[in-house]
N, CA, C and O atoms as CSV, one atom per row, in Angstrom:
chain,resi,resn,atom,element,x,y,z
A,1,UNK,N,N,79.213,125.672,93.584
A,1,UNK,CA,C,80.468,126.116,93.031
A,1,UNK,C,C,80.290,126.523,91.576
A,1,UNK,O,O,80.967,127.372,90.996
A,2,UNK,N,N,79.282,125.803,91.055
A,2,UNK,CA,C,79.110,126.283,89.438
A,2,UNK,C,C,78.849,127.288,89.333
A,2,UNK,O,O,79.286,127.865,88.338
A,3,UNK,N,N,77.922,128.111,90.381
A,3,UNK,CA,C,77.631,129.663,90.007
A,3,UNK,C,C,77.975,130.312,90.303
A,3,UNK,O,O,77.297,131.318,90.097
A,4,UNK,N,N,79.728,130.642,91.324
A,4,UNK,CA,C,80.174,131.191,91.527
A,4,UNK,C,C,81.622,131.252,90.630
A,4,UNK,O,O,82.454,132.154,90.539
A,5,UNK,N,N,81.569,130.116,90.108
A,5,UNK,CA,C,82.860,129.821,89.271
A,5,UNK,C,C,82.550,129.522,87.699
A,5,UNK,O,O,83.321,129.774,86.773
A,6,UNK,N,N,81.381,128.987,87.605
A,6,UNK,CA,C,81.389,128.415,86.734
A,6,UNK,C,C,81.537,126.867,86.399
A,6,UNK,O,O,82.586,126.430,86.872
A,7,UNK,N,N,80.979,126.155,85.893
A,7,UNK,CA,C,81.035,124.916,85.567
A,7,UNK,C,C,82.068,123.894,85.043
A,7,UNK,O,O,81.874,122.684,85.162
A,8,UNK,N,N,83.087,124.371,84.504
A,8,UNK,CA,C,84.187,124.212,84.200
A,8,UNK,C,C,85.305,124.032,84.927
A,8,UNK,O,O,85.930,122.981,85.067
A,9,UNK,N,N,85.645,125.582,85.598
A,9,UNK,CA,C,86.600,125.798,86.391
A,9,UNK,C,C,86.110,125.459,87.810
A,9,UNK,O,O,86.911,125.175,88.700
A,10,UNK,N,N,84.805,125.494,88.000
A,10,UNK,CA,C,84.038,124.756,89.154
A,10,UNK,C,C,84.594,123.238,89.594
A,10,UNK,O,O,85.112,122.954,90.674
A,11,UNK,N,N,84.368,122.426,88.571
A,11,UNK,CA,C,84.916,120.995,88.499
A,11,UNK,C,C,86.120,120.778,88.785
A,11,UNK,O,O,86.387,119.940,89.645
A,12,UNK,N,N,87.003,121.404,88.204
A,12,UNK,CA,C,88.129,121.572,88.476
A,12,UNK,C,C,89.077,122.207,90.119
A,12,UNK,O,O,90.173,121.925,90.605
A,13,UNK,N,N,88.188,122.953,90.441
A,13,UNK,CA,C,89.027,123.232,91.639
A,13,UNK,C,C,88.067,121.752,92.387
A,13,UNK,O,O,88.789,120.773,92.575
A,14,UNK,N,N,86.975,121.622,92.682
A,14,UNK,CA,C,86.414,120.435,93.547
A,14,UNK,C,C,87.567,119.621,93.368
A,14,UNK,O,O,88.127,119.418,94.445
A,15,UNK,N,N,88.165,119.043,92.322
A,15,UNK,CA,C,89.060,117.507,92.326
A,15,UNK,C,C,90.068,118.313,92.602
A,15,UNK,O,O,90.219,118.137,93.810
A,16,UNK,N,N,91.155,119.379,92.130
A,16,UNK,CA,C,92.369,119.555,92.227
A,16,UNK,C,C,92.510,120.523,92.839
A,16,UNK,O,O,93.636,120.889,92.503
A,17,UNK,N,N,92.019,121.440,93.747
A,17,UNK,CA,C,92.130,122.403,94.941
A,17,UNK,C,C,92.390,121.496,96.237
A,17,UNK,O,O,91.440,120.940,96.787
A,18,UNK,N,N,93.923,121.340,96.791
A,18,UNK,CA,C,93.698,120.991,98.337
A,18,UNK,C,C,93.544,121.839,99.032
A,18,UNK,O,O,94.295,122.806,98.902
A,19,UNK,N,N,92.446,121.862,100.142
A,19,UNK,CA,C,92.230,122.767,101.280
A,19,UNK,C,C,92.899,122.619,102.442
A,19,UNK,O,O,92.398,121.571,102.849
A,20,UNK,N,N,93.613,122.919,103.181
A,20,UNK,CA,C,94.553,122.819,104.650
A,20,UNK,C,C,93.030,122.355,105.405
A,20,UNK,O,O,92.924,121.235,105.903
A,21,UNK,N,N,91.841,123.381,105.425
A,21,UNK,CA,C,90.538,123.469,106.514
A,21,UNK,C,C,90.208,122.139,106.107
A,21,UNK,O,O,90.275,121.451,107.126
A,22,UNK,N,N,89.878,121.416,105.107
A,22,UNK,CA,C,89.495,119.865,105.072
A,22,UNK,C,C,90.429,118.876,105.140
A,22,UNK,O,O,90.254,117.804,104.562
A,23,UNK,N,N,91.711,119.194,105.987
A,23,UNK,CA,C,92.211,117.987,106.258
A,23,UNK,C,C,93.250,117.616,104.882
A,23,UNK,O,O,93.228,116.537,104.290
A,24,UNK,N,N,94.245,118.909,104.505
A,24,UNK,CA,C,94.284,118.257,103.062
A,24,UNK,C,C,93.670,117.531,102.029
A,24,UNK,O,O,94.447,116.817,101.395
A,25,UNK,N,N,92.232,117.509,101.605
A,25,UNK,CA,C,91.824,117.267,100.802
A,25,UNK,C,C,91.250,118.029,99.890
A,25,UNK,O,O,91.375,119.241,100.068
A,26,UNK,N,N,90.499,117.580,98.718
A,26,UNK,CA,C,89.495,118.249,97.809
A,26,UNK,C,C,88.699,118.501,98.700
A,26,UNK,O,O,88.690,118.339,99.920
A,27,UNK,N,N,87.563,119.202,97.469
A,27,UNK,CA,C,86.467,119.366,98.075
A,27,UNK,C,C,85.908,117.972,97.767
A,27,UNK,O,O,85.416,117.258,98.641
A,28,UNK,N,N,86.021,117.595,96.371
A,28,UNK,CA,C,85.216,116.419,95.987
A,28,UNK,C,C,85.927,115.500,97.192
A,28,UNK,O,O,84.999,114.898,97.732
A,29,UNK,N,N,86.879,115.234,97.676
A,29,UNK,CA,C,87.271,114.287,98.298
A,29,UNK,C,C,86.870,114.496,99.531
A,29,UNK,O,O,86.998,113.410,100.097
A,30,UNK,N,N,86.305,115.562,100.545
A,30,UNK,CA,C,85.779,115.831,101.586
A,30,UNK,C,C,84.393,115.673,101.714
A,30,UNK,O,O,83.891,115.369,102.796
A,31,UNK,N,N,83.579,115.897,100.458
A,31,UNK,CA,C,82.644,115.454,100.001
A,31,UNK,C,C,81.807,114.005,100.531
A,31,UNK,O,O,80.832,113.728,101.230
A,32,UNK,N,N,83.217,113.048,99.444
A,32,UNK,CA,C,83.175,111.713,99.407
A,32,UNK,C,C,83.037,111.518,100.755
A,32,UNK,O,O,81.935,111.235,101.226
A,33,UNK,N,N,84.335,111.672,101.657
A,33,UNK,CA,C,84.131,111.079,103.118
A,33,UNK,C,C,83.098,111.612,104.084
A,33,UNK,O,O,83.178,111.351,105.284
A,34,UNK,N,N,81.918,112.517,103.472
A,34,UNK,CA,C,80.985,112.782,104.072
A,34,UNK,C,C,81.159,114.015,104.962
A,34,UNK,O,O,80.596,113.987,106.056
A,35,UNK,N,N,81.796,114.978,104.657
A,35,UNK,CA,C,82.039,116.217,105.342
A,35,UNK,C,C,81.028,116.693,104.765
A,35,UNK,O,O,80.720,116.270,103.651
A,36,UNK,N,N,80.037,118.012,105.610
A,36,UNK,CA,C,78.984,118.366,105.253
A,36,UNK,C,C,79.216,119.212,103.985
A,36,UNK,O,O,80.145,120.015,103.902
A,37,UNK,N,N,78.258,118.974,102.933
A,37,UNK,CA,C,78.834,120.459,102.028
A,37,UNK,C,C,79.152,121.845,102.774
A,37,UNK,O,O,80.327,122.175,102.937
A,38,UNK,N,N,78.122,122.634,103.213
A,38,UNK,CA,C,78.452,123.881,103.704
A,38,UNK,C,C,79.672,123.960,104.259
A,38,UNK,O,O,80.345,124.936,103.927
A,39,UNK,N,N,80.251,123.001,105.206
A,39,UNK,CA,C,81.423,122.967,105.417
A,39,UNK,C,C,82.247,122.891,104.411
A,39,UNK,O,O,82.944,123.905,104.364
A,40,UNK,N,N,82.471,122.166,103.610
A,40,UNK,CA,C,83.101,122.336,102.459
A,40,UNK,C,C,82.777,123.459,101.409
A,40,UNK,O,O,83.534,123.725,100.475
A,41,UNK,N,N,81.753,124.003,101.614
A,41,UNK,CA,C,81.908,125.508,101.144
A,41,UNK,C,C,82.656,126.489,101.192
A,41,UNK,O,O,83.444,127.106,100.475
A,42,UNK,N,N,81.968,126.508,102.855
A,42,UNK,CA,C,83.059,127.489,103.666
A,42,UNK,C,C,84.397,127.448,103.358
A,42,UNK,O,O,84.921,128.503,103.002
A,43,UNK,N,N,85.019,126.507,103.417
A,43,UNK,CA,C,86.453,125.912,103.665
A,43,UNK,C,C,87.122,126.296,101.775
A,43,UNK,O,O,88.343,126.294,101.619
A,44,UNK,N,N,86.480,126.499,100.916
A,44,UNK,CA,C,86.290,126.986,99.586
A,44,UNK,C,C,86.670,128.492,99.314
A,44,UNK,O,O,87.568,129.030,98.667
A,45,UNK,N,N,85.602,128.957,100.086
A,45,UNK,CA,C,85.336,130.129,100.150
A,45,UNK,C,C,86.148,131.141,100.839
A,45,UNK,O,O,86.250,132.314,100.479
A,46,UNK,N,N,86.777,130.546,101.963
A,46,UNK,CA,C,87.997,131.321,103.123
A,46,UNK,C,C,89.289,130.681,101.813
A,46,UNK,O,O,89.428,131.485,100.891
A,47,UNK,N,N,89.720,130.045,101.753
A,47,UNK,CA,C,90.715,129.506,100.575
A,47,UNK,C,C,90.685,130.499,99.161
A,47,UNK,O,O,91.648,131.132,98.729
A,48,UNK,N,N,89.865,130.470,98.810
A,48,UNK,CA,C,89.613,131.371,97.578
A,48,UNK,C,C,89.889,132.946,97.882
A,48,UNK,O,O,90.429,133.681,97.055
A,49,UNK,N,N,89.440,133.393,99.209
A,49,UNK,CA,C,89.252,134.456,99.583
A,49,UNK,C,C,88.107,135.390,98.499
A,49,UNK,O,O,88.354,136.428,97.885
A,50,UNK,N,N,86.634,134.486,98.543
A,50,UNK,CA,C,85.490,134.822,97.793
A,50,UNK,C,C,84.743,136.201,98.535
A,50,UNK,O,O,84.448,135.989,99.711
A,51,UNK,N,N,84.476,137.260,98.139
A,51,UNK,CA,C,83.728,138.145,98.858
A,51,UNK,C,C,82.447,137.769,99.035
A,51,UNK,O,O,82.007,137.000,98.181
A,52,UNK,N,N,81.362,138.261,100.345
A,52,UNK,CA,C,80.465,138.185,100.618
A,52,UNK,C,C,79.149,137.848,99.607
A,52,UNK,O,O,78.330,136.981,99.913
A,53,UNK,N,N,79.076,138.445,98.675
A,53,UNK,CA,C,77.785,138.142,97.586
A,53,UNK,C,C,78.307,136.720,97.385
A,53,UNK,O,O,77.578,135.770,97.668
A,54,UNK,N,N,79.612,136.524,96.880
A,54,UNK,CA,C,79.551,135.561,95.979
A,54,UNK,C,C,79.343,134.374,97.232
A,54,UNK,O,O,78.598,133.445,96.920
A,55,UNK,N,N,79.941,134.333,98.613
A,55,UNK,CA,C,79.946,133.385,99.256
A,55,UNK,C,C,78.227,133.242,99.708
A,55,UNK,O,O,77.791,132.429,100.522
A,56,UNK,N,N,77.486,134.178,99.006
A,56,UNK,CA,C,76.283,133.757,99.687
A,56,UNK,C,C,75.175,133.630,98.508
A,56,UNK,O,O,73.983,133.920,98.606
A,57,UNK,N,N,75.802,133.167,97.462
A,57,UNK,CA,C,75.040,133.321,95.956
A,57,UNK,C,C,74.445,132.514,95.925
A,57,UNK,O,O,73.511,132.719,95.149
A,58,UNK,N,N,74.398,131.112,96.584
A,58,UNK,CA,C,73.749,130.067,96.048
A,58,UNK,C,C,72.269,130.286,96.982
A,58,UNK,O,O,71.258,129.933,96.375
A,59,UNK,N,N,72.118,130.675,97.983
A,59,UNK,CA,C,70.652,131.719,98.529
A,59,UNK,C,C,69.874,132.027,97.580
A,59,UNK,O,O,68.761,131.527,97.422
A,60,UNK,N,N,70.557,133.167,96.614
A,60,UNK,CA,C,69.724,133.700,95.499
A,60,UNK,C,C,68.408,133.238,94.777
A,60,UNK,O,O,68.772,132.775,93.696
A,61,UNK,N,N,67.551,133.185,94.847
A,61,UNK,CA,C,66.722,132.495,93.844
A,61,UNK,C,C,67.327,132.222,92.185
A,61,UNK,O,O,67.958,133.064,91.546
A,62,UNK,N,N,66.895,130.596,91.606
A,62,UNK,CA,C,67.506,130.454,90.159
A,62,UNK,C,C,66.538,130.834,89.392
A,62,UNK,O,O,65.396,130.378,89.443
A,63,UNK,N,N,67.014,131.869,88.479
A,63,UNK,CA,C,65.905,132.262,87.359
A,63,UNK,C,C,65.703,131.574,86.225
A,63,UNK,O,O,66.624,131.103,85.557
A,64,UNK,N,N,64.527,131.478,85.951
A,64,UNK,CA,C,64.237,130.340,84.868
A,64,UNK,C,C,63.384,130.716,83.389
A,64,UNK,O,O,62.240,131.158,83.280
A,65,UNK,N,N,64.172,130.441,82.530
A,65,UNK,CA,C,63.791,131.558,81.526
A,65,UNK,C,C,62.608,130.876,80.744
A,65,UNK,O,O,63.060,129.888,80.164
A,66,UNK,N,N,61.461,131.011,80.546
A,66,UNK,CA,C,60.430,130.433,80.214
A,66,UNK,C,C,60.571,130.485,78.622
A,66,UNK,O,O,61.062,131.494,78.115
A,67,UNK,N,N,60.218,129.588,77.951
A,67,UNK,CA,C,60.528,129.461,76.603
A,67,UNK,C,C,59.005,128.880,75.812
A,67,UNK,O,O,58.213,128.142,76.398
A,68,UNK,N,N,58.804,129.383,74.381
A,68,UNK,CA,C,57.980,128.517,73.630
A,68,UNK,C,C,58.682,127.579,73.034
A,68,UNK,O,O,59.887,127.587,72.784
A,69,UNK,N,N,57.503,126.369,72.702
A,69,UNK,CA,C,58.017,125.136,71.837
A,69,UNK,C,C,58.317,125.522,70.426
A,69,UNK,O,O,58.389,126.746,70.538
A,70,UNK,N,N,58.492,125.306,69.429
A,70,UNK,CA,C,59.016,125.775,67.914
A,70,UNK,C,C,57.325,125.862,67.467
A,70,UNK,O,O,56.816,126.805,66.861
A,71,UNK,N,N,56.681,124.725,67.899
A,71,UNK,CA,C,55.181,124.724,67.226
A,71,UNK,C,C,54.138,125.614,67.779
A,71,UNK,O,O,52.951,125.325,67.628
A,72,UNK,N,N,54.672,127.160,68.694
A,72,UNK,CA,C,53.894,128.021,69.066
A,72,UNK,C,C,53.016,127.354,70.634
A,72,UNK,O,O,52.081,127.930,71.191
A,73,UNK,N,N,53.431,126.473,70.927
A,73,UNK,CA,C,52.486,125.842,72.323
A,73,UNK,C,C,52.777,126.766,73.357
A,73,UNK,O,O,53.825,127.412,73.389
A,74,UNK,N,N,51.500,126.879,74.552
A,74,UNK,CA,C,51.932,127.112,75.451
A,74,UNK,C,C,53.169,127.725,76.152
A,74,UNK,O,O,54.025,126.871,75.918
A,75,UNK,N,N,53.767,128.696,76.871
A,75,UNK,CA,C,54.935,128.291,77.625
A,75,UNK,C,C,54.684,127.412,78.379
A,75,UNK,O,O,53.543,126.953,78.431
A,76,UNK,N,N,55.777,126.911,79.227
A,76,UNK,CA,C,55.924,125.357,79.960
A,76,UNK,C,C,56.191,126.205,81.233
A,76,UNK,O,O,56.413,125.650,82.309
């Protein structure tokens, strides 16, 4: 949810978004009682009415930005 929303507003719909598809609950609360994530994706994602890329973003490979240390070392 963070990379489709963002981290912020991510958090926020998990606790205070009820979904009808989970039974009236959160996500975090569908979560808790052990509903599979993807299911609780889905159930996100039809609710939101998210288009295709974004419902399939977390697939994507995460890019990782390689950095030097301040003292010129190696990248990591």
């Amino acid at each position: 949810m963070d990379r489709a929303f963002g981290p912020d507003y991510a958090k926020s719909l998990a606790s205070d978004l009820v979904i009808g598809a989970l039974g009236s609950r959160s996500a975090q609360q569908a979560l808790d009682d052990g509903v599979p994530p993807r299911q609780v994706w889905e159930a996100v994602c039809d609710t939101m009415e998210l288009d295709g890329k974004t419902r399939w973003s977390h697939l994507e490979p995460v890019k990782y930005r390689r950095t030097r240390s301040p003292l010129g070392a190696k990248e990591l």
